[in-house]
N, C-alpha and C positions, 0 to 999 in steps of 0.2 A: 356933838361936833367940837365943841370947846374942848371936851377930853381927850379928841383927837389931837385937834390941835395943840393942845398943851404937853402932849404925851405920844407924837407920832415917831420921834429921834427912840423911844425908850423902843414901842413896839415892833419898830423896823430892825433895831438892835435884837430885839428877841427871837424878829424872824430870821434874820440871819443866822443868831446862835442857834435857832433850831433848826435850819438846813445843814450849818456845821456838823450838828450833830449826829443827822441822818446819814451827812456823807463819812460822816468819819464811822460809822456803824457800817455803811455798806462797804468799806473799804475793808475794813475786819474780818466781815466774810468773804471780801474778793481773797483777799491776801492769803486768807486758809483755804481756800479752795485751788488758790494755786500752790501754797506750799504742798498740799495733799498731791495734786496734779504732777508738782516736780519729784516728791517722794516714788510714788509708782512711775516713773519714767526711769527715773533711776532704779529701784529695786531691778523691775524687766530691762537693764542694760546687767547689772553685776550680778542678778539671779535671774537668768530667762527661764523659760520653763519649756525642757528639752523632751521631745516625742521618743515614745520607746522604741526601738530601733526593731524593724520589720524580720522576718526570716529569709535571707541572702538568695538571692541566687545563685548557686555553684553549679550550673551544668555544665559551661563552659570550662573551668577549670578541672574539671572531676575529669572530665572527657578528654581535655590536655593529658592531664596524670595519667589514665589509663594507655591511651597511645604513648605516653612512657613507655611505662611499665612493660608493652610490648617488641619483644629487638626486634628490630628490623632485619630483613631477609632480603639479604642482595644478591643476585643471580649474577656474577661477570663468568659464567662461562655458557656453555650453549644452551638458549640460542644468541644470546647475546655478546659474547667472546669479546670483551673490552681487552686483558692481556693477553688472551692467546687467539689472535686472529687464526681463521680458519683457510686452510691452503684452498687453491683452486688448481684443478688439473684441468689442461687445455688437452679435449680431444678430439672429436667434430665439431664440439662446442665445449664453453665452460663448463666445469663440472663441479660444483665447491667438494670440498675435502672428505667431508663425513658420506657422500655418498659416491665415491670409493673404495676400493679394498675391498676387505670381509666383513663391515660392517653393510655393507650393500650389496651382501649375497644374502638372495631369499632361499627360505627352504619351504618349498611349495608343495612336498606330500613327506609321511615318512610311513613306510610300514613295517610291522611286526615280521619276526622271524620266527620261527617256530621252531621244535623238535617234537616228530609226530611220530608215532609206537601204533601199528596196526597187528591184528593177526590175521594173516593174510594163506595160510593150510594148517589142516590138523591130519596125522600121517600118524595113526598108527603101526606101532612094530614090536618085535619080540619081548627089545628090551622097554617098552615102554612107549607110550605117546610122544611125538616131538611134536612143536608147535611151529612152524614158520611165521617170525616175526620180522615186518617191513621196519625198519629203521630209516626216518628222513629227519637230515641237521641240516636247517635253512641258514643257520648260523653260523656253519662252520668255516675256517679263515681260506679256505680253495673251493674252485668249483666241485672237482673229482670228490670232494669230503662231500658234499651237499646234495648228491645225485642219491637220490633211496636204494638202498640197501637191504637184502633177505640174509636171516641166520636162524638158525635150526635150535630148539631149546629143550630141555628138558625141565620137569622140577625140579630146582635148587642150580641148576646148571647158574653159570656167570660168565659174562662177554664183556665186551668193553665197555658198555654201556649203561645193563643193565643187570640185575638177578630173578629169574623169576622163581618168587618163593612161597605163591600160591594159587591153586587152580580149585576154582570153585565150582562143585557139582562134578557131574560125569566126567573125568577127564576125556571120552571122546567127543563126548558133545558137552566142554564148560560151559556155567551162567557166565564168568566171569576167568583173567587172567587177570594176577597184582604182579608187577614188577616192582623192583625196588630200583631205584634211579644210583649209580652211582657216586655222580657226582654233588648231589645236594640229599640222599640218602631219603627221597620222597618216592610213595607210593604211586605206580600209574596203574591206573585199574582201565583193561581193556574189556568192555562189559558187554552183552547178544544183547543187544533191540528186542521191543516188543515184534518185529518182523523177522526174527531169526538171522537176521544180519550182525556181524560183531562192528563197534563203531571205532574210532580213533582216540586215542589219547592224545595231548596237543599241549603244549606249553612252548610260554615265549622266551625266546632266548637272546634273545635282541632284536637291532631295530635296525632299518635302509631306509635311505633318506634320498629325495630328489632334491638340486641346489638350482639356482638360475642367477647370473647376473647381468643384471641388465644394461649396464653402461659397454660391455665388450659382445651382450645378447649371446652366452656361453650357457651352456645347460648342462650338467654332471646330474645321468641320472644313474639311481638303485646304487650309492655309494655305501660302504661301510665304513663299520670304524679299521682305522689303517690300511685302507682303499689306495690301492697304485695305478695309476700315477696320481701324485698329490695334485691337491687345486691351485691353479695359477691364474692369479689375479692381480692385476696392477703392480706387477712384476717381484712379486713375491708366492713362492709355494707354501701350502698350508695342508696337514696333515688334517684328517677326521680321527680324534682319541675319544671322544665319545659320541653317545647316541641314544637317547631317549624319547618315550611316546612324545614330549611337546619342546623338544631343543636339540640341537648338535654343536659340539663342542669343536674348536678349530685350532690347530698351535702349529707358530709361525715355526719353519725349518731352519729358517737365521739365527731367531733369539728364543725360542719356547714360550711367546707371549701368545696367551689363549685368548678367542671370541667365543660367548657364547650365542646362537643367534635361534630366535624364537622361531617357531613352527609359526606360517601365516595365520593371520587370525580370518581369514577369509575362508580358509580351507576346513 
């Protein structure tokens, strides 16, 4: 006790300097723990550490680009006629434009024409067999041409038409009769059936066409080409210049401006 008491000022001194001591020791490491703390704070502000960048999205933009890439297609005439409006013809009623005139005549049948070669007697005589040959041109530009026709022939003989310049088998009872066509220099072979009957040779020489229009309800039927009287429609006449298995051809008598208009698809 006496050593305390003679010596408590030293040892209170001592324990002071050794809390000093401790604090100043734990301060040492507070102080590097936060200088450490402020070093990585800063590093990740002036080198952060950047994620590698994923693979994009483009299908929106690819898909822009291609609709680029593609012109566009603008329709301003029919049916849409933004500059060139479409007329209307008042006649019981309104009529718009395009379904007048000759583009609104239908052609509701058309058929073939023919030119048909029959042997129609065989007439033995002195000088030799004559043959009686039927001539029909369905084609031909008058009725009186189109009406059938008989003319007498020999071999090799020639008429307007035709040449016959071979007779196959018996000349009084031929398998067969070949003409030669004159005007396209082709073969028609008039040939006896298994029934002993001789048959027709037959080629198309053109075509007639039936028309209708329906806004004036006017029907021109069994026309040909250069058919009179011309077609009168919406106060214009129109000639027929041709004629084919699926169209006829139309040209105005004013200006020689042609339609061609299709065979119905119904028919």
């Amino acid at each position: 006790m006496d050593f305390l008491k003679k010596n408590y000022e030293k040892i209170l001194l001592g324990v002071v300097l050794l809390g000093l001591l401790v604090a100043v020791g734990f301060m040492l490491v507070v102080i590097s723990n936060e200088q450490q703390r402020l070093t990585e704070l800063t590093t990740s502000v002036l080198h952060p550490k950047i994620k590698p960048l994923t693979n994009l999205d483009l299908t929106m933009p690819e898909s822009a680009l291609r609709r680029v890439a593609t012109p566009a297609v603008i329709d301003l005439g029919p049916p849409n006629r933004l500059f060139n409006p479409m007329p209307w013809q008042k006649r019981d009623r309104l009529i718009p434009g395009s379904k007048v005139g000759p583009n609104a005549i239908a052609v509701t049948n058309i058929s073939p024409l023919y030119l048909r070669l029959t042997l129609d007697k065989i007439e033995p005589s002195d000088t030799g067999v004559k043959y009686l040959i039927g001539i029909e041109k369905q084609a031909a530009a008058t009725a009186p041409l189109r009406a059938k026709k008989e003319t007498y022939c020999k071999l090799n003989d020639k008429n307007d038409t035709f040449q016959l310049v071979e007779v196959k088998g018996k000349p009084e009872d031929p398998d067969s009769l070949v003409l030669q066509l004159n005007d396209s220099g082709e073969k028609a072979v008039i040939a006896k059936g298994d029934d002993g009957k001789y048959g027709t040779f037959s080629r198309v020489d053109g075509y007639m066409a039936d028309l209708y229009y329906a806004v004036d309800r006017k029907s021109w039927q069994a026309r040909r080409v250069n058919s009179q009287p011309p077609i009168a429609c919406n106060g214009e006449e129109y000639n027929i210049v041709a004629i084919n298995q699926n169209e006829v051809v139309l040209s105005a008598k004013s200006n020689g401006k042609k339609w061609t208009l299709k065979r119905s698809a119904t028919l």
